[in-house]
MIROBA-931871 format. One line per 10 residues: their letters; for each residue x, y, z of N, C-alpha, C. Coordinates in Angstrom, 3 decimals, m for minus. Each point is the difference from the previous one (the first is absolute). Layout:
// MIROBA-931871
a) X Y Z X Y Z X Y Z | ...
//
This chain:
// MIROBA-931871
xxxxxxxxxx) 95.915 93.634 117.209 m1.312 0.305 m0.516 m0.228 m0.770 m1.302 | m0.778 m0.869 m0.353 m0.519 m0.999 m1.048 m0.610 1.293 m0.871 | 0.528 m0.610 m1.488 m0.643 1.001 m1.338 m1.713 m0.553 0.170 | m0.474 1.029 m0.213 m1.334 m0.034 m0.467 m0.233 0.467 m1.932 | m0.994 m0.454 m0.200 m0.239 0.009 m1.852 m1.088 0.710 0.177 | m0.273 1.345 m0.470 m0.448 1.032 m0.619 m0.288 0.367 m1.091 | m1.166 0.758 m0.528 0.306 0.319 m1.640 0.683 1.656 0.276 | 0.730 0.507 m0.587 0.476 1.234 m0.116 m0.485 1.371 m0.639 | m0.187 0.746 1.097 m0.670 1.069 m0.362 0.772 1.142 m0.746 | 1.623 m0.555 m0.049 0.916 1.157 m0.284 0.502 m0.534 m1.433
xxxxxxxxxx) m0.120 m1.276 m0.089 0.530 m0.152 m1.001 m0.909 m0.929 m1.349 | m1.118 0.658 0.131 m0.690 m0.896 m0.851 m0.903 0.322 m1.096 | 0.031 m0.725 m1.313 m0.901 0.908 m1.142 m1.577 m0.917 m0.129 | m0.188 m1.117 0.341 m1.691 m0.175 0.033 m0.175 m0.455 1.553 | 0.608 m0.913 0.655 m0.569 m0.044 1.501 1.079 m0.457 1.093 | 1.318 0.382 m0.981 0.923 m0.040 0.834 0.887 m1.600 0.908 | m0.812 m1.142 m1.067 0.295 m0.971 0.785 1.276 m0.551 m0.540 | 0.500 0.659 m1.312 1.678 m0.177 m0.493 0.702 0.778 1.304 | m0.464 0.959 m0.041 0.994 0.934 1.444 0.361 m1.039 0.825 | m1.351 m0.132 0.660 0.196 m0.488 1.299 0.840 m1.522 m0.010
xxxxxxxxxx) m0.198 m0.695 m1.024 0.761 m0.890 m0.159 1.951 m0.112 m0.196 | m0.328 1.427 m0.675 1.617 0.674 m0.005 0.441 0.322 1.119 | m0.236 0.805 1.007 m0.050 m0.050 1.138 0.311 m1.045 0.981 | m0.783 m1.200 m0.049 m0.129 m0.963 0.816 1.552 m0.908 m0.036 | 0.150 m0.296 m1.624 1.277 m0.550 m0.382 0.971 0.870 m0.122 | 0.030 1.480 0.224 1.148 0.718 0.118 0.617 m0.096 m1.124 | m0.889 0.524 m1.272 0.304 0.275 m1.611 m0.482 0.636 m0.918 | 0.525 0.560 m0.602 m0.527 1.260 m0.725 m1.152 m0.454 m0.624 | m0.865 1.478 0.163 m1.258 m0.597 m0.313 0.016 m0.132 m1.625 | 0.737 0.864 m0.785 m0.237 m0.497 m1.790 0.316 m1.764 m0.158
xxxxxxxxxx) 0.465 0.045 0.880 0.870 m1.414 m0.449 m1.046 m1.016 0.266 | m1.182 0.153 1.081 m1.123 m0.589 0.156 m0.980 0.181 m0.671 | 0.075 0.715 m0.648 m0.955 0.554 m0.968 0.046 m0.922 m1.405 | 1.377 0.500 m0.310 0.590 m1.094 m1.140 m0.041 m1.167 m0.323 | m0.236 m0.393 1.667 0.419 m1.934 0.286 m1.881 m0.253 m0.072 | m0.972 0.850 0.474 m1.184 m0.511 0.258 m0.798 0.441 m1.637 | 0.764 1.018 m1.305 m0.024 m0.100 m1.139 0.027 m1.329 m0.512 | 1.299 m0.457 0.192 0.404 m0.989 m1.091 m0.586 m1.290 0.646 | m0.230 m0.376 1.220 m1.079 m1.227 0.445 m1.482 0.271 m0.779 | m0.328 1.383 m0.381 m1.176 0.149 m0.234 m0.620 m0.422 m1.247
xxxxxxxxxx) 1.461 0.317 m1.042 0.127 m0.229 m1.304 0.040 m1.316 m0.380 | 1.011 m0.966 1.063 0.160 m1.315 m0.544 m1.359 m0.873 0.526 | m0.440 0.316 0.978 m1.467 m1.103 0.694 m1.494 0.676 m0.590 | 0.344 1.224 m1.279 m1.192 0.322 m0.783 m0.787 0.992 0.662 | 0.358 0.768 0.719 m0.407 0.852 0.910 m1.169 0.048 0.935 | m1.196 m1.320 m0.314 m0.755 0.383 0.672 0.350 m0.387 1.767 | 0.617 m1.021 0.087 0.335 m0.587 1.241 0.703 1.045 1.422 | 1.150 0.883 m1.448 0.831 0.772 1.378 m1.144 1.249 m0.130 | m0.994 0.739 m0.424 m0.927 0.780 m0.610 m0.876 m0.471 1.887 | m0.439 m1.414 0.241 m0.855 m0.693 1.244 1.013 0.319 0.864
xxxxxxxxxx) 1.083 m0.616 m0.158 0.893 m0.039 1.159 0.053 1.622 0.915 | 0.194 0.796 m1.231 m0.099 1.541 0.575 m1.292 0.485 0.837 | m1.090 m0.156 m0.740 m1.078 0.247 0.490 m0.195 m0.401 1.666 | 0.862 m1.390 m0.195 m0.799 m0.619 1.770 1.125 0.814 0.583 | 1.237 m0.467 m0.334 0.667 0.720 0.830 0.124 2.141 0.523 | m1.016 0.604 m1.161 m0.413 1.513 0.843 m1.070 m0.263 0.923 | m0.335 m0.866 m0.294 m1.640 m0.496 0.918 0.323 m0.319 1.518 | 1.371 m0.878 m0.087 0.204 m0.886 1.349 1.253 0.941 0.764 | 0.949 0.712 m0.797 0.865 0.507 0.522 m0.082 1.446 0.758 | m0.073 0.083 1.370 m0.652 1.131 0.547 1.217 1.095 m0.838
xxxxxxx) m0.488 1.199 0.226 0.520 1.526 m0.738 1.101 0.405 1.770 | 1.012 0.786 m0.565 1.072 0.519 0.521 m0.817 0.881 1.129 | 0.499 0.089 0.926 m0.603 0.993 1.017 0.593 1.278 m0.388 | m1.005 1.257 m0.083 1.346 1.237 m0.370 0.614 0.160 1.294 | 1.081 0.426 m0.126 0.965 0.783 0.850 m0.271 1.436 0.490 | m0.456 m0.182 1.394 0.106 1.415 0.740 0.665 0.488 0.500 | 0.439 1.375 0.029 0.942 0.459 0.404 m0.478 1.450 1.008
//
């Protein structure tokens, strides 16, 4: 079964697209958090600030889980 990229509904504090990216690469999500911080800080923030935006826009949302 091929990974699919999701934003995360379980693990996420504005739209979840650090989750889902944690997820996808099979890594803790602080640690993505941290890494998409400090890109944010060094390229002046407005760039990774766009980058986020398209990517909640383009990245479909997690299906919930029924049980």
């Amino acid at each position: 079964m091929a990974k699919k990229l999701y934003r995360s509904l379980s693990k996420k504090i504005m739209g979840g697209v650090c989750g889902g990216l944690a997820d996808y690469f099979d890594l803790d999500v602080s640690l993505v958090r941290l890494i998409f911080v400090a890109i944010a800080l060094v390229t002046a923030i407005l760039p990774m600030l766009i980058f986020y935006l398209i990517a909640w826009m383009i990245i479909p949302a997690e299906e919930a889980k029924k049980d």
